[in-house]
Each structure stands twice: as structure tokens, then as C-alpha cells.
C-alpha positions in Angstrom: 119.6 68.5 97.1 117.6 70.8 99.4 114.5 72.3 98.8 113.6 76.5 98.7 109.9 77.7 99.3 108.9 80.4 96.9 106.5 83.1 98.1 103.7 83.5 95.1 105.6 86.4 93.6 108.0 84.4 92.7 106.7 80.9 91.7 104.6 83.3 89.7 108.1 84.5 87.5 108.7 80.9 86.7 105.4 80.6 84.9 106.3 79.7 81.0 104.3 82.9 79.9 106.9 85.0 82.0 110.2 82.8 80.0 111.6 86.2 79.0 110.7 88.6 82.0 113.7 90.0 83.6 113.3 89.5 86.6 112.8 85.6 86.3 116.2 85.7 85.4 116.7 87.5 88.8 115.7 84.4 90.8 117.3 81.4 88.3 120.5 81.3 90.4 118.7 80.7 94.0 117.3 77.8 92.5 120.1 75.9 90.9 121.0 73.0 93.4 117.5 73.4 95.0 114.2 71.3 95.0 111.2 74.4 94.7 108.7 74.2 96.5 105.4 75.6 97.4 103.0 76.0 100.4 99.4 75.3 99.9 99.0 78.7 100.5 100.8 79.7 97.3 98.7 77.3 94.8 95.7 78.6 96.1 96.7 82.6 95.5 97.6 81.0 91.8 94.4 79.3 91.5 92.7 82.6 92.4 94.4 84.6 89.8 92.4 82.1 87.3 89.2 82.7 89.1 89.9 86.5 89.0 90.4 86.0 85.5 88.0 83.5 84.3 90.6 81.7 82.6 89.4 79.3 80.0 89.8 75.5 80.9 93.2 75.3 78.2 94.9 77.7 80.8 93.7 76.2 83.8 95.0 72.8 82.7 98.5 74.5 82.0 98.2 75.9 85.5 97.7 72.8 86.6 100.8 71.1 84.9 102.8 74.2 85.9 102.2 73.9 89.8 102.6 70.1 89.3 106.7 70.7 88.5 106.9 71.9 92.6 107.0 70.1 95.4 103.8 71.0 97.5 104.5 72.0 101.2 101.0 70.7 102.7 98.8 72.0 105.4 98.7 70.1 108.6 97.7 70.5 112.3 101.0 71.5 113.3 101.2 74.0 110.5 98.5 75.8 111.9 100.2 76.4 115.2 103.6 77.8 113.5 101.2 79.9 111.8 99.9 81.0 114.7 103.4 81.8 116.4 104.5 83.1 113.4 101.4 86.0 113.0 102.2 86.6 117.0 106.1 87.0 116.4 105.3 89.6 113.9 102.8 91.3 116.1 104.8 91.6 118.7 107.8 93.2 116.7 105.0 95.9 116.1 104.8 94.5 112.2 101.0 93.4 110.2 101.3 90.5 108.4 98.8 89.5 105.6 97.1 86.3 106.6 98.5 84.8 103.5 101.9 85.9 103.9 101.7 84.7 107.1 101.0 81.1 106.0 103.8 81.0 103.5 106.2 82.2 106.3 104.8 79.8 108.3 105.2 76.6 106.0 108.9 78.0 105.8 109.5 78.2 109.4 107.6 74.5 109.9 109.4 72.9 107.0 112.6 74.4 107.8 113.4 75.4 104.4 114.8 78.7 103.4 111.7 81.1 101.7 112.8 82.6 98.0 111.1 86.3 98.3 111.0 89.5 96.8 108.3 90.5 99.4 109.4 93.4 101.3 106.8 92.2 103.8 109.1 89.1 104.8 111.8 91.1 105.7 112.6 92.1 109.5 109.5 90.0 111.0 112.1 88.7 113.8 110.3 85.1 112.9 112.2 82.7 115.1 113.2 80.0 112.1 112.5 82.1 109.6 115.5 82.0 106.6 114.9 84.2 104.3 116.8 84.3 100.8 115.5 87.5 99.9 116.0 89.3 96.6 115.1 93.1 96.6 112.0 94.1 93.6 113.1 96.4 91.1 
């Protein structure tokens, strides 16, 4: 079995609040066969959203539990160069590239696993090692 990186959009669909959203049911057919995983980047845009929201400690333990079905893609010194070559790649095609984004891609591109998107932004960057599996947003 191989694994798939999901950008935050859609690790975010997966979420058991979004069950019967859909456009979960949009993505349930890339993952069959597929370990998902996440970058670090990705848990920490979740985690944010309960910040944002001040989410009461019930939620943020089911957050918890929730990112702890994934595989974690996890930062490392080399990860920080491929991010680097990944945000000058995209420069240098004449594209901008949310720092963020620009991590996920980059975990994809160091990882070597395809990234499951519905991010517009992912598409065309010219990334060398960049597989995308990219599914267009309503």
C-alpha cells in the first residue's frame, strides 16, 4: 500500500463532522488502496482553525484523535531545502506560492508521494517531483 499526502482542504473533508458533505465523497475513491498522510504543515493549519475558533477542549481532543488516523509526514532538515527549491521553482515559472502551500508541496516532492488537492494553487507550479492527483473544486 502506498501512501497519498492530502493538502488541508482535503484532510479537512474527511473530518467526521463533514461524513455527509458531497464533496468528501469526491475524494473517497483516491484513497482506496492508499495510506493518507499529512505534512506537519497540514496539522498545524487544523490546529489553527481551533484557535481561530476557540474550540472547547471536547473538540480539540476529537481533533486530536482525528489527525491521529494519518500518517504524519514530519519536518526535517532536508525538508527545509525541498522547500526552498520548491518556493524557487514556482518563482521562477512566474507563479506566488503561499508559504504554507509551499510546505505541503514540499513534503510531497521530499516524500515522493503523490499530493491529494483540490487547490488550484498546486496546479502548473512546474515543481520538479511534484505528482499531483488533483481533483477540480466545485
Amino acid at each position: 500500500m502506498t501512501a497519498i499526502l492530502l493538502d488541508t482542504s482535503v484532510a479537512s473533508l474527511l473530518h467526521p463532522k463533514r461524513r455527509s458533505s458531497p464533496q468528501r465523497a469526491r475524494y473517497e475513491p483516491f484513497l482506496r488502496g492508499h495510506i493518507a498522510a499529512l505534512s506537519f504543515q497540514t496539522v498545524a493549519e487544523l490546529w489553527a482553525w481551533a484557535e481561530q475558533r476557540a474550540w472547547a477542549q471536547p473538540q480539540r481532543t476529537a481533533l486530536g484523535a482525528f489527525l491521529a488516523r494519518f500518517v504524519l509526514l514530519p519536518h526535517t532538515d532536508e525538508l527545509n531545502r525541498a522547500w526552498a527549491l520548491v518556493m524557487t521553482q514556482a518563482r521562477r515559472a512566474g507563479r506566488r506560492l503561499e508559504a504554507g502551500d509551499g510546505w505541503i508541496a514540499a513534503t510531497a516532492v521530499h516524500y515522493s508521494v503523490p499530493l491529494l488537492t483540490q487547490d488550484a494553487d498546486f496546479v502548473g507550479l512546474g515543481v520538479t517531483g511534484l505528482e499531483l492527483v488533483a481533483v477540480a473544486a466545485p
